[in-house]
C-alpha positions in Angstrom: 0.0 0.0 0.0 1.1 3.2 -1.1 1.1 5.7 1.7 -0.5 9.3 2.1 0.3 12.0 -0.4 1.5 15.0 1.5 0.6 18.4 -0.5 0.0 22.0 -0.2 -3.8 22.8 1.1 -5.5 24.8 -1.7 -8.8 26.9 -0.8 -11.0 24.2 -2.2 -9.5 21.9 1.3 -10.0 24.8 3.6 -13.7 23.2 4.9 -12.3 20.1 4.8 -9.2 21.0 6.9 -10.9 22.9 9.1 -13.7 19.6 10.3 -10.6 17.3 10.0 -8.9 19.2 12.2 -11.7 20.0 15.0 -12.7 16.8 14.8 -9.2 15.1 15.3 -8.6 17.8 18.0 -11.9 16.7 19.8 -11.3 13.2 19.7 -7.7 13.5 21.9 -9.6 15.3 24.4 -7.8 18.9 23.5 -11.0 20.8 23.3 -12.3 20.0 26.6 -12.8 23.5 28.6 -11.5 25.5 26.3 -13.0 28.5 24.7 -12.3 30.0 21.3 -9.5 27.2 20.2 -12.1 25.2 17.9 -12.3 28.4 16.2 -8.8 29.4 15.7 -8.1 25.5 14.2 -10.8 26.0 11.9 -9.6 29.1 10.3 -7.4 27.5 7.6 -7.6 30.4 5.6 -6.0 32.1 8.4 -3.1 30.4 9.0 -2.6 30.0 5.1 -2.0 33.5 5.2 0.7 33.5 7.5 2.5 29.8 6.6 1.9 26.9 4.4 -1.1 24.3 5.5 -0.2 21.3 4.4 -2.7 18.1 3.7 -2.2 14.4 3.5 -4.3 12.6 1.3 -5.1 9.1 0.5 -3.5 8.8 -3.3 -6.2 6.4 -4.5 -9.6 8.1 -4.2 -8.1 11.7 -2.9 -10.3 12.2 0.6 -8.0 14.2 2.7 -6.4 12.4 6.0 -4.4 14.9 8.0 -3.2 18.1 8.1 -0.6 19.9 9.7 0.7 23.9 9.6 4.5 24.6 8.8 5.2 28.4 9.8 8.7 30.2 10.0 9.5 32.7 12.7 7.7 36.0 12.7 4.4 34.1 11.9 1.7 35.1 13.9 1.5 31.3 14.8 4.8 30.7 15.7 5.6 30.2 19.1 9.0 28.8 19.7 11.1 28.7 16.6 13.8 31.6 16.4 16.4 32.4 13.9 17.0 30.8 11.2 14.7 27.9 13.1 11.2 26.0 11.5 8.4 25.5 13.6 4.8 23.3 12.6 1.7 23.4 14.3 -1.9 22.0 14.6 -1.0 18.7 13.1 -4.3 16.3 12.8 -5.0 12.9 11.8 -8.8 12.1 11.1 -9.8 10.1 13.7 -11.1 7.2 11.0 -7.3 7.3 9.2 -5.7 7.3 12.5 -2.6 4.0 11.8 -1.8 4.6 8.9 1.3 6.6 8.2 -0.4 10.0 8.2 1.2 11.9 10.9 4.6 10.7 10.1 4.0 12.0 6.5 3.1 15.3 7.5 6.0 15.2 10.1 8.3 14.2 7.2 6.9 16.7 5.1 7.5 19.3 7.8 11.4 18.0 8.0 11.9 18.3 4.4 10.7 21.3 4.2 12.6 22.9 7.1 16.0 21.0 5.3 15.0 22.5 2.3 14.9 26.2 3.8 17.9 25.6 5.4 16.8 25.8 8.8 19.2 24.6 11.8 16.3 23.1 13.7 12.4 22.4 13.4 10.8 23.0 17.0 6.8 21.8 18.0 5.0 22.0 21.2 2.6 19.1 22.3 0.7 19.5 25.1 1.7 17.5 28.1 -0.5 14.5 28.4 -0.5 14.0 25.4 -1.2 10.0 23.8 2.4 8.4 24.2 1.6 7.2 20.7 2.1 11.4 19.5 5.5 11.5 21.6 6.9 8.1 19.8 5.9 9.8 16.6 8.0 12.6 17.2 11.2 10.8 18.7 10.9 8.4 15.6 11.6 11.5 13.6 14.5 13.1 15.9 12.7 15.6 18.0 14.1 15.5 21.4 12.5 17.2 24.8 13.8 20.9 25.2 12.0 21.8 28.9 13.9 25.1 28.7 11.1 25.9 26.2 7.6 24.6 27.5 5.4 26.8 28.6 1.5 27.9 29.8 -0.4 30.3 27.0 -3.7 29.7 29.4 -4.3 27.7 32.5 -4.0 24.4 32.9 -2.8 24.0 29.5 0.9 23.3 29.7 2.8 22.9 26.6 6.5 20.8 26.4 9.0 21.8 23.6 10.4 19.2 21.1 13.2 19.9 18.6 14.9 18.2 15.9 18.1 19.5 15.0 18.6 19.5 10.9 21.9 19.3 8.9 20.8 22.0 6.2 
């Protein structure tokens, strides 16, 4: 089996993106208590503005499978990277696709792309508790814990820092 085909979101994926992504977010228990956040994922167009959504799909019938935001520093929605660093954000797996190689081909995606920039390091947050599943995803790909950089945007949401350093 062939696995997902990772490509730029055009505006035709933006509703797409934007349930995929709720949904996904949902699902892991990330929405619970929180107020406005829904609304900020769902605003594809938004952070298309400011970075490059990117959207895995299946290559034999084209139905979109995950998604994930790649942003540079200066971005409105980058929170960590600095200088000459990468950042990606908001990645989602639909819940239904969840297995089957679609977060590590956005991650992947997100690496190559950072590689190709010639950025020193690519930097996510994941919030802490997590699914240990998401945090073997990430050490598969190189990113290693960097507590000097967690942090709390709103109570009771505590964010850990991961980075992968790249060989541009």
């Amino acid at each position: 089996m062939t696995g997902p085909l990772v490509r730029p979101a055009v505006p035709a994926d933006y509703p797409a993106v934007a349930r995929l992504i709720v949904a996904a977010y949902e699902a892991d228990g990330q929405l619970k208590g929180e107020n406005g956040y829904a609304d900020v994922l769902a605003d594809v167009a938004g952070r298309a503005a400011h970075g490059e959504v990117l959207v895995a799909a299946d290559p034999a019938t084209g139905q979109l499978l995950g998604s994930v935001t790649f942003v540079l520093p200066g971005s409105p929605y980058a929170e960590l990277c600095g200088p000459g660093e990468a950042e990606f954000r908001m990645l989602a797996v639909d819940p239904a696709a969840q297995g089957r190689g679609t977060g590590a081909a956005l991650v992947g995606a997100c690496v190559a792309r950072a590689t190709e920039l010639g950025c020193t390091a690519l930097v996510i947050c994941v919030r802490d508790g997590m699914a240990e599943s998401a945090h073997h995803l990430y050490r598969r790909h190189g990113f290693t814990r960097t507590p000097h950089l967690d942090w709390t945007p709103l109570p009771n949401v505590h964010l850990l820092a991961l980075r992968h350093p790249l060989t541009p």
